[in-house]
C-alpha positions in Angstrom: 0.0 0.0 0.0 2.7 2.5 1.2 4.9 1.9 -2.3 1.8 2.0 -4.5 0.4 5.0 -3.0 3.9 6.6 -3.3 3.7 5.8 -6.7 0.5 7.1 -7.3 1.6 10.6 -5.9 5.0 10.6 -8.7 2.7 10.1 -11.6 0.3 12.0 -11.1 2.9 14.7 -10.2 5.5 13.6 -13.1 8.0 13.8 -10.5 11.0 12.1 -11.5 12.0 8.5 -10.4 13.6 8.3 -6.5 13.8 6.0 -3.7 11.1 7.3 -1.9 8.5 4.3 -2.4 11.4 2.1 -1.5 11.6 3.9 2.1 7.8 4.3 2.4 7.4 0.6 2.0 10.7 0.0 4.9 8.8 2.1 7.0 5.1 0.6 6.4 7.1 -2.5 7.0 8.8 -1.7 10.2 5.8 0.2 11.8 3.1 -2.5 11.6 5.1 -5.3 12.3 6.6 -3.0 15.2 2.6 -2.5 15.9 1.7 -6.5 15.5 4.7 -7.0 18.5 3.2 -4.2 20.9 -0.9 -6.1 20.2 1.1 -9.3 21.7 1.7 -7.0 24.8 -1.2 -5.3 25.3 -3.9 -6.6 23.5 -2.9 -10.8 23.9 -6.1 -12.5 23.5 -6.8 -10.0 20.1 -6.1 -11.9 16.5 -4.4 -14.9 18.9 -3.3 -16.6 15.3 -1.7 -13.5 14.4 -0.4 -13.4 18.2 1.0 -17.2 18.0 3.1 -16.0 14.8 4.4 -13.0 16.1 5.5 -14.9 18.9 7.3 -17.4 17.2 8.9 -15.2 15.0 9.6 -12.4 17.3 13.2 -11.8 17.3 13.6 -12.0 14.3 10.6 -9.4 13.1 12.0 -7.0 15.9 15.4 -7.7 14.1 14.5 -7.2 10.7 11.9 -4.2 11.9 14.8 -2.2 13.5 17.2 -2.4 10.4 14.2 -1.8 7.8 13.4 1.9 9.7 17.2 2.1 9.9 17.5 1.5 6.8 14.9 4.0 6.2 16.3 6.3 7.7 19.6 6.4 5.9 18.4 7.1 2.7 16.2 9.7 4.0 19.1 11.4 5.3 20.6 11.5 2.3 18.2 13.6 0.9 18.1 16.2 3.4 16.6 17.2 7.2 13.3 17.5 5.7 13.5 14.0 3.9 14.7 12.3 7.1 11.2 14.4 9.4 9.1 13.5 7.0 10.7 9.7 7.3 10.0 10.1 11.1 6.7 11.2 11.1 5.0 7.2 11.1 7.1 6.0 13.4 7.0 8.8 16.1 3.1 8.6 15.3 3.1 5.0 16.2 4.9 4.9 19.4 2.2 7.6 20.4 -0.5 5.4 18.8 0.6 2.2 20.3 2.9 2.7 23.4 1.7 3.2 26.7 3.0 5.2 29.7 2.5 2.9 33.2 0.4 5.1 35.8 3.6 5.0 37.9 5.8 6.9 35.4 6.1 10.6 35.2 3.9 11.3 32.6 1.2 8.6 32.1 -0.1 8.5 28.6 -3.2 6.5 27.5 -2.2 4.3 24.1 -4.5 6.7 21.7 -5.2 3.2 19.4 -7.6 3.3 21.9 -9.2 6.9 21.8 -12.1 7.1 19.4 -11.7 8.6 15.7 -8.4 9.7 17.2 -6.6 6.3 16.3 -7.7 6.0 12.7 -6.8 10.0 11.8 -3.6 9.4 12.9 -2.8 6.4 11.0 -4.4 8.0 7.9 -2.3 11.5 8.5 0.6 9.7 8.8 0.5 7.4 5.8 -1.3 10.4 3.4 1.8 13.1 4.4 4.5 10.3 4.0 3.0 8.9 0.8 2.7 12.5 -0.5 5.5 14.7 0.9 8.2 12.4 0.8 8.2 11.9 -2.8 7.9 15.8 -3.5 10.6 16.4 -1.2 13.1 13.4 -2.7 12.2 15.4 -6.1 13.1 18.5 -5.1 9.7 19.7 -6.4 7.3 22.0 -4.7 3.8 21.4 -3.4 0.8 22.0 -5.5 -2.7 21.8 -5.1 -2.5 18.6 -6.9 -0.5 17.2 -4.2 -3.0 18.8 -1.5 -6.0 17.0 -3.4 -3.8 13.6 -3.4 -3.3 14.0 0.5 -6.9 14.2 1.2 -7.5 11.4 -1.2 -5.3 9.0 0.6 -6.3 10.1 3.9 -10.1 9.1 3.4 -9.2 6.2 1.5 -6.4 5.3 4.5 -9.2 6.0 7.4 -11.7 3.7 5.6 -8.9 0.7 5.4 -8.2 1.1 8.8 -12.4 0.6 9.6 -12.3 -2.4 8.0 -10.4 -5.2 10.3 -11.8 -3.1 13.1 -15.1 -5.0 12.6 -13.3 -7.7 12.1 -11.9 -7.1 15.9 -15.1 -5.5 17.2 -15.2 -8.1 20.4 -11.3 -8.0 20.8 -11.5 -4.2 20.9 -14.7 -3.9 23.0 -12.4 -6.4 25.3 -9.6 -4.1 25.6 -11.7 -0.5 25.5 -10.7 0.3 22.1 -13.2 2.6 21.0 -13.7 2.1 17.3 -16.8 2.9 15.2 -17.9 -0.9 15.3 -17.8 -1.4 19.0 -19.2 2.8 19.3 -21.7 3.3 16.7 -22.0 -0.4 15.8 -21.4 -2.8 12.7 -24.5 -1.6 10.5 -24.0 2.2 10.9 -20.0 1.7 10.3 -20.9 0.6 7.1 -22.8 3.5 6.6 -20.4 6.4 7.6 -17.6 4.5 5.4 -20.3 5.3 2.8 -20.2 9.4 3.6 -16.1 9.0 3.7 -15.9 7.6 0.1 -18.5 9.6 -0.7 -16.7 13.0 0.4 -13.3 11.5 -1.2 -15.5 10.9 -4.4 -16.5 14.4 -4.3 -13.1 15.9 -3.9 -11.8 13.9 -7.3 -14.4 15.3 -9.4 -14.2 19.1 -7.6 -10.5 18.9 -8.3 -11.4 17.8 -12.3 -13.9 20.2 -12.5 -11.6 23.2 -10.7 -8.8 21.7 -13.7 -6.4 20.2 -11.3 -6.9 16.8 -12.8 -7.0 15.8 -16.4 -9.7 13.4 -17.2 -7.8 10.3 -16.8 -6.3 10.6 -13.6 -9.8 11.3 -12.3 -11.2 8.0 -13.8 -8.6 6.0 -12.6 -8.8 7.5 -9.1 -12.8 7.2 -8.9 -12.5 3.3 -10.2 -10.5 3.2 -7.2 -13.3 5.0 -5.0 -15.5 2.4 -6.7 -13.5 -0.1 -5.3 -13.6 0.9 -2.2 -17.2 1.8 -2.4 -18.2 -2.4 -3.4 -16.0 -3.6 -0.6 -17.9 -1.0 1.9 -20.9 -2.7 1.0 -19.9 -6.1 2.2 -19.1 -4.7 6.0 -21.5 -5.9 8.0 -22.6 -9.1 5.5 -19.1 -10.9 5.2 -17.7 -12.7 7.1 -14.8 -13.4 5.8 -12.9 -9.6 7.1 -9.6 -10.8 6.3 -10.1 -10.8 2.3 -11.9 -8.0 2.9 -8.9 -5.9 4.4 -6.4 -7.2 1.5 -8.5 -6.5 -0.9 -8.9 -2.5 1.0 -5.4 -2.4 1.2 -4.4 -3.5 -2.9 -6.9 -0.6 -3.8 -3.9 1.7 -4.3 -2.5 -0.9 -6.3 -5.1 -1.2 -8.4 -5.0 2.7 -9.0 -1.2 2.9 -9.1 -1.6 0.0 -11.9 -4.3 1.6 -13.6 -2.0 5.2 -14.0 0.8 3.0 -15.0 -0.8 1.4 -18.0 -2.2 4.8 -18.8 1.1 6.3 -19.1 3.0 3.6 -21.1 0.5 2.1 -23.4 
């Protein structure tokens, strides 16, 4: 998701070729499975096949986690300070996201994967401004509203992905007081407010067409992907099978990243 998505953002931008979706996709790497070993702390009966793995495998993900930010990191500084903040910017929103302060310290801080709409517009922030900013700034290019339009794009579309398995963890989560909109609002009305977020994503596509930030083509590649989306929405709530459903969510942007290749070079 994190490599297609910074792919997306370079041609639609014509920004020429870097390694940006090469240290997107080392830090989508290292933060979830960083975020996978921190569940096996605080959340241990949650996903407990994902758990069993994790814990089988854990020194070696921790391993290979550390050196993929690391590795991150070190092409990021090539590039400049702003390169390597950007860089940071998933990470140090995890460890607020995900880590959490013991009454007895200091400064006690609440894990905000817990805190309602909070957790999921963080991950989406995160993800839109790497997926978007990095690339510019590996370019050397400047911001546009192009780029502003893509940010909010990815950010719904991020938000709504991250919705998704959390009905598929609705009894974990109400276990563990993770407020989420299934275990707040419910499974049925979930579905329904995924529905107003791709709607409002739709909506920005076609304002930024009409407003002549978008040529035609971009715009129908991008709202196949809101289509997408859209059809895999609808099966929240009447599936059972979450995991497919969560893939599928996720290869959206690889899907539209496909889709603006083979408009480009055919």
């Amino acid at each position: 998701m994190g490599v297609a998505g910074t792919l997306i953002t370079m041609v639609i931008l014509s920004l020429s070729p870097t390694l940006a979706p090469v240290v997107v996709g080392l830090v989508a790497y290292s933060v979830y499975v960083g975020d996978r070993i921190s569940d096996t702390k605080y959340e241990p009966d949650a996903t407990s096949a994902r758990s069993a793995f994790i814990g089988r495998h854990r020194r070696l993900l921790s391993i290979t986690s550390a050196a993929a930010y690391g590795l991150a990191v070190a092409i990021s500084t090539l590039n400049g300070p702003l390169a390597l903040a950007i860089t940071l910017i998933p990470g140090a929103t995890w460890v607020v996201y995900a880590v959490e302060l013991p009454e007895s310290s200091r400064a006690p801080i609440k894990r905000l994967k817990t805190v309602f709409v909070l957790n999921s517009t963080l991950v989406a922030l995160a993800w839109a401004t790497a997926m978007v900013l990095l690339p510019i700034v590996f370019a050397g290019a400047t911001v546009t509203p192009v780029a502003l339009v893509l940010a909010v794009y990815f950010f719904f579309d991020i938000f709504v992905n991250t919705e998704i398995p959390n009905v598929r963890d609705v009894d974990d989560d109400a276990r563990n007081d993770v407020a989420t909109f299934p275990t707040v609002v419910g499974v049925r009305r979930t579905r329904h407010l995924l529905y107003v977020i791709n709607i409002l994503s739709v909506l920005v596509v076609v304002g930024a067409f009409v407003g002549g930030y978008l040529p035609a083509l971009v715009a129908v590649v991008l709202l196949a992907g809101r289509a997408l989306a859209v059809l895999l929405n609808s099966r929240v709530g009447r599936s059972d099978d979450y995991r497919r459903l969560e893939f599928l969510g996720e290869m959206n942007h690889v899907f539209v990243a496909g889709g603006l290749l083979l408009a480009v070079f055919l």
